[in-house]
N, C-alpha and C positions, 0 to 999 in steps of 0.2 A: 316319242311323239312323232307321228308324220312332218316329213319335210317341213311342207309348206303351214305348218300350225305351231304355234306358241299361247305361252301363258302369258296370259296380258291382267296388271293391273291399274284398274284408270284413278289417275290424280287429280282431274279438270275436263272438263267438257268445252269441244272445242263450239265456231259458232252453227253448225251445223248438226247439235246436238250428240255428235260422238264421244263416249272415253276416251281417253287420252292414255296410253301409259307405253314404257317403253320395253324392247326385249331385241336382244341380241345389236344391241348399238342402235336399235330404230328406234320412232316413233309409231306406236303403231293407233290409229284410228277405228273405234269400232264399234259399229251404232247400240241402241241399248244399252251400254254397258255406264252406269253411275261414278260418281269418285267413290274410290272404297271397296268396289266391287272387284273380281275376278272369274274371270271364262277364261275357258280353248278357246283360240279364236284360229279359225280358218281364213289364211291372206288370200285377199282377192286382186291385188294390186299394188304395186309398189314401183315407189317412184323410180324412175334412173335418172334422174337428176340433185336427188337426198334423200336422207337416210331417213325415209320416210313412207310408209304402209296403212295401209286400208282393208278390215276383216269384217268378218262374222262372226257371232257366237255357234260355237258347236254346243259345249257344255257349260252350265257355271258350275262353279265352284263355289263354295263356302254360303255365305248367308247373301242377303241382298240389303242395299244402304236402306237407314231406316228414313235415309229420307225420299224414298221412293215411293210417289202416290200415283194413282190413278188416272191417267192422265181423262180432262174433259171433254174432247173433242174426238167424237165416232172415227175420222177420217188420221188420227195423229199415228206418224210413223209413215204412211200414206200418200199424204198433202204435201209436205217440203215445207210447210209450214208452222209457227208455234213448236221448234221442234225443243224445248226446253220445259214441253206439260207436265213430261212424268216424275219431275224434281219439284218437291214443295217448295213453297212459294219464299221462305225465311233463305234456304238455301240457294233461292235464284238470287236473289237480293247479295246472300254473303259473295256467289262467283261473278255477279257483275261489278262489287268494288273490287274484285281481287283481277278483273282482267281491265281497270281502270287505274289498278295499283302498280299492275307489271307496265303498265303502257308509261306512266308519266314519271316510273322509278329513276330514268338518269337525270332527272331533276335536281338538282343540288338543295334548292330547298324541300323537296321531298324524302330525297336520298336521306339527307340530314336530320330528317323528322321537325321543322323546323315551321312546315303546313302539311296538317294532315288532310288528305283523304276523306270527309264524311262520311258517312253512313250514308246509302241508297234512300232517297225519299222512296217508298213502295208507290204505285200508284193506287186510288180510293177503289179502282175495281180490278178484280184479273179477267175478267169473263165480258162478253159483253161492253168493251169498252170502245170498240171502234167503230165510227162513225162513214166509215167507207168500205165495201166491197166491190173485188176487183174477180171476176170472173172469164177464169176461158170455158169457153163455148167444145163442148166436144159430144161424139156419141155413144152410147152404147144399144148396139142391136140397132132398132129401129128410134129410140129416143134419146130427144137429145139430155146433155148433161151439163152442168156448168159446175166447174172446180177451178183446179190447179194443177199443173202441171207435177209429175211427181218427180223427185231428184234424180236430175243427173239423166233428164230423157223429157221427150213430150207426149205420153203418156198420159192425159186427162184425168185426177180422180175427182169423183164427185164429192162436192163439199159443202152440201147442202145439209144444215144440220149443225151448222159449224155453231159453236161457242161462243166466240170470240169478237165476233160483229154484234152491232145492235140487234136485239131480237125483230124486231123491222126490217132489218136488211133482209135476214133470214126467209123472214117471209116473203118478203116481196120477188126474193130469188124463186121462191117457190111458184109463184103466181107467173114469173116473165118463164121459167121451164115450160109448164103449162100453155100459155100464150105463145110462146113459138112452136111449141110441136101442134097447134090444132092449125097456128096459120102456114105450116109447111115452110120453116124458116130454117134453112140447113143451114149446121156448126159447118163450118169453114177446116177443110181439112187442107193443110201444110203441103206433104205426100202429094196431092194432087194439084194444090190451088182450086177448088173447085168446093163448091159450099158459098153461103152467105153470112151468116153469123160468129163474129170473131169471138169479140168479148160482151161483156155485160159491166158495166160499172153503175153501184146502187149506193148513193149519199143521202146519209140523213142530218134534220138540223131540227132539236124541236118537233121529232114527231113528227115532221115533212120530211118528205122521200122524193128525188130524182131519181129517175133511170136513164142512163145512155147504153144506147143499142149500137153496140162498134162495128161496124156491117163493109160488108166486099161495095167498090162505087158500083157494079152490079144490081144492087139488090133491088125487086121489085120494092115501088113505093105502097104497092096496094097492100104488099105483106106487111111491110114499117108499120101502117097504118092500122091494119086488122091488131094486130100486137098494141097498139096504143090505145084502141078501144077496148079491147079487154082488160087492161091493167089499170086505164083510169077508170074504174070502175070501182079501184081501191080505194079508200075514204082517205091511207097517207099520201096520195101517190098528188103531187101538186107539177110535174113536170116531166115529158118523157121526148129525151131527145135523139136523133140518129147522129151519127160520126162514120162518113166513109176511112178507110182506112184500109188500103192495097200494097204496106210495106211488109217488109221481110225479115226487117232486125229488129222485131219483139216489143218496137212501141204499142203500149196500146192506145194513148193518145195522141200521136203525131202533135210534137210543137208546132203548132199552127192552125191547127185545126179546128174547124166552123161545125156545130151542133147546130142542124137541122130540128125546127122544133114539129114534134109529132103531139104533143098535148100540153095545158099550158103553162108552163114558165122555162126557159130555160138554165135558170140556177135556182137555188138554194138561199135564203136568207141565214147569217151566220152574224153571232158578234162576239167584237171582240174589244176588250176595254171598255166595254157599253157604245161601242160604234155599230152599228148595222153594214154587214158586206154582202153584195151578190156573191155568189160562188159557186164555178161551172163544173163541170164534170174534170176538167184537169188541173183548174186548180190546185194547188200541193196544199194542203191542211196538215199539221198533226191529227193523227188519226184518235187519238184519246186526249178529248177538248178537257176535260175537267184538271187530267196531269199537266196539260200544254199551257191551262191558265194559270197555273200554281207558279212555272217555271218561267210565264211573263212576265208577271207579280215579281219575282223573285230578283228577276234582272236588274225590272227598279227599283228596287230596294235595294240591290249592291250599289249600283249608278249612287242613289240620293244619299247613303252612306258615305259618300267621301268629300263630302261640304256641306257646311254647316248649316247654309241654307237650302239643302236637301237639291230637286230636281228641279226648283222654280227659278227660272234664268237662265239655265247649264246646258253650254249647246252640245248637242249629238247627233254623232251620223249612225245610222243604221245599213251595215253593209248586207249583203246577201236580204235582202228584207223581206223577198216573199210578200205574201200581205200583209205585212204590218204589225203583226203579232207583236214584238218586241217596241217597234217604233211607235204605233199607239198609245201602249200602254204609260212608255215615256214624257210623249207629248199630255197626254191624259194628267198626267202627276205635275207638270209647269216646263219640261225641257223643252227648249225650239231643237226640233229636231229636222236634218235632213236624211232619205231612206234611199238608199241606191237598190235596184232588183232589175235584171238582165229581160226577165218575163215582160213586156209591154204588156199583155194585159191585168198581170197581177197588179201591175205599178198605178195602170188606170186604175183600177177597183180601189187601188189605196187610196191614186189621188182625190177619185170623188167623193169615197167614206169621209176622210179627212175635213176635205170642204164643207159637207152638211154638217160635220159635228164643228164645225170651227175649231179645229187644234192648229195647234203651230206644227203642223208636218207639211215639208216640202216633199214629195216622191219625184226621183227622178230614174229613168229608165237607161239604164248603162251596165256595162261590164266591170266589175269593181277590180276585176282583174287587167284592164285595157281601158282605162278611163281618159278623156279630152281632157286636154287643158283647162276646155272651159266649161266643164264639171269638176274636175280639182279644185278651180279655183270657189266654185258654190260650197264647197263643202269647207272652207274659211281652218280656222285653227279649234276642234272641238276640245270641250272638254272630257268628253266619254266617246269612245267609238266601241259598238257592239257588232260583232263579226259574227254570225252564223250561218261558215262556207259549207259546202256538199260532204258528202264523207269522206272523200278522199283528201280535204283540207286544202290548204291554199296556196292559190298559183305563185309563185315566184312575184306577178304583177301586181298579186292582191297584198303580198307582204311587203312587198317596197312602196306601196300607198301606204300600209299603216307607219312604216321608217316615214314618212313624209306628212303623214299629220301628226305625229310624235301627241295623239293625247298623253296626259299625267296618268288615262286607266282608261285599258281594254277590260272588255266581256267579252269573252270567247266560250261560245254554245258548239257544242259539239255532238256528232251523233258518229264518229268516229273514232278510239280513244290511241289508237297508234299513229291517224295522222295526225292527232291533237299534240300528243307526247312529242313530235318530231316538230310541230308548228311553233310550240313552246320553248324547245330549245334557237331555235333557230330568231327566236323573239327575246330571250333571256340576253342573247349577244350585242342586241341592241339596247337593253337597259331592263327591260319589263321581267318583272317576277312575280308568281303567283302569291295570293294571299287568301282565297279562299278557293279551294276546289269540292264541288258537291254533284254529284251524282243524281239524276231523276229517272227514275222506271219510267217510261212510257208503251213500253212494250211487253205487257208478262209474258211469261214462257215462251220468249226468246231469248237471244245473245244478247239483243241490242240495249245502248245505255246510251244516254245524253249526259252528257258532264256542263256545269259552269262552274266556266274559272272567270276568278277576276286577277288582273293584273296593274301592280303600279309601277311607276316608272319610276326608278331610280334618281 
């Protein structure tokens, strides 16, 4: 066999949708390739830092897994995106508890068998379940194109057509493609700095549809505008807003940033625990609201399991809160709850929801990682504190707050299961041990998994 080629077979898919398997002391990475499966693979690249390699298939070998199906989306393999389509959906479910199993294994009560692992909740859809699309602007030839960038380069593929979003999204991308190439609205090219049109982001709620138009501060208003008459011409389109946006490190909404409105509303109406929320174009939502309500549900029903008189009375903070998702739902069921979120306008949008519905939530806007004194001291002695930090998990400042309100039981929501595994230990030292860890899809054919654990305190 040439040098630079080996027989690779794959054991696991990494999160980037490659086989996994090893040869000659490496690991070797290489796309297409199933658990089970076997190719030549041709190394394109290999680490000097570990023993560690990236190929391609030359040839396969032997049969193909039987759990290999066709993947949905015209653009997959392509896009960077959804890259776990071509693995049935039973077998995506079995490798996301198995890399939620390897992540929380130095667990002593897991190591031990002592709390298992769940079963993956699947989510109610795989296709068609997200409620946001995120679109870069690029071109080809003379027309423009809205995708995503393809791995590992900024290479544009079109991904219109996609699966995966609401069938609404889909289209409405269809109609803002059209609308910019007649109002001569150029994709913004990198290379040069030179172009108008970054991104596109399309949210729906109910069959309402927002657009933000993420544009160079350049860009003629009379083009914005020619684009906003055309598109509200669509019967979902209830909101079409601009966002200058002249940075260089791949935001596409700039924290901060002001939505000029070109038609009318500038959010979305969304709810959540039967609260009504405005919600703008960067707002963070889970993308798959049906799985996201299941696993808010879910939270408080761990919470209200651990007294007798359930969540009516039982104070709780809500760290990382975002809008409210968790904290509502709590308040909703009787807990006075207080919600910490770094975002001041997520934290607005809670705190006004909250008022019109009269819940007992207090939102307060702070670093749960860098908190005042005199925020420590609002947040009193809870009896539940639910944490769901970034994926990278929690700062050092956000784990010496939970050492400092010492509830009897954490909720820890996670969308990271190795900074989870390392959060947990680091929490176990302090007394907290899990007792129920369960797993939710919110993402089909991807890597990605959300775990709740709960923890009591010894």
């Amino acid at each position: 066999m040439n040098s630079n080629r080996c027989e690779v077979t794959a054991t696991f898919l990494d999160e980037a949708g490659n086989g996994v398997g090893t040869s000659d002391g490496k690991r070797v990475h290489v796309a297409d390739l199933l658990p089970g499966e076997v190719a030549e693979v041709a190394i394109d690249h290999t680490s000097p830092h570990k023993p560690e390699a990236w190929g391609r298939i030359v040839r396969r070998l032997g049969k193909q897994s039987p759990d290999r199906v066709a993947p949905a989306c015209p653009g997959f393999g392509r896009c960077g995106g959804c890259l776990w389509q071509h693995l049935s959906y039973p077998a995506q479910l079995f490798a996301k508890r198995d890399r939620v199993v390897a992540a929380l294994g130095e667990l002593p009560v897991v190591r031990d068998g002592k709390v298992a692992v769940a079963e993956v909740r699947p989510s109610p859809e795989q296709l068609g379940y997200r409620n946001k699309g995120k679109y870069v602007a690029g071109r080809s030839g003379d027309h423009v194109i809205l995708g995503a960038y393809a791995p590992r380069s900024h290479h544009v593929i079109d991904t219109l057509g996609c699966r995966v979003v609401a069938p609404i999204i889909d289209e409405i991308a269809t109609w803002v493609r059209g609308a910019t190439e007649r109002a001569g609205l150029a994709p913004y090219m990198e290379s040069t700095r030179s172009g108008e049109l970054r991104y596109v982001v399309i949210r729906e709620a109910a069959g309402d549809v927002m657009v933000a138009l993420v544009v160079t501060p350049t860009t003629p208003r009379a083009k914005l505008e020619e684009v906003a008459n055309a598109l509200s011409k669509h019967p979902a389109v209830r909101g079409i807003v601009s966002i200058a946006n002249d940075r260089r490190d791949g935001a596409i909404v700039p924290s901060g940033s002001s939505a000029q409105v070109l038609f009318g509303h500038g959010h979305l109406v969304e709810e959540l625990a039967g609260v009504k929320l405005a919600v703008g174009a960067a707002e963070f939502l889970q993308v798959n609201r049906a799985q996201a309500s299941a696993m808010y549900a879910r939270v408080a029903e761990l919470a209200a399991e651990t007294r007798d008189s359930g969540l009516h009375g039982m104070r709780a903070v809500d760290l990382f809160a975002g809008l409210g998702g968790f904290g509502l739902h709590l308040a909703r069921a009787g807990a006075d709850v207080v919600a910490v979120e770094i975002d001041r306008d997520a934290i607005g949008g809670l705190r006004r929801a909250a008022e019109r519905a009269n819940l007992p939530l207090t939102a307060i806007a702070a670093d749960a990682g860098d908190l005042s004194s005199e925020v420590h001291a609002q947040l009193g002695r809870p009896d539940v504190v639910v944490v769901n930090p970034p994926r990278k998990g929690l700062s050092e400042g956000a784990r010496r707050l939970l050492v400092d309100l010492a509830a009897p039981t954490l909720v820890y929501i996670s969308c990271g299961p190795e900074s989870l595994g390392r959060d947990l230990l680091a929490l176990s030292a302090h007394g907290w041990h899990p007792d129920v860890i369960e797993p939710f899809d919110l993402m089909p054919g991807t890597a990605q998994i959300e775990t709740i654990v709960r923890l009591r305190r010894a």
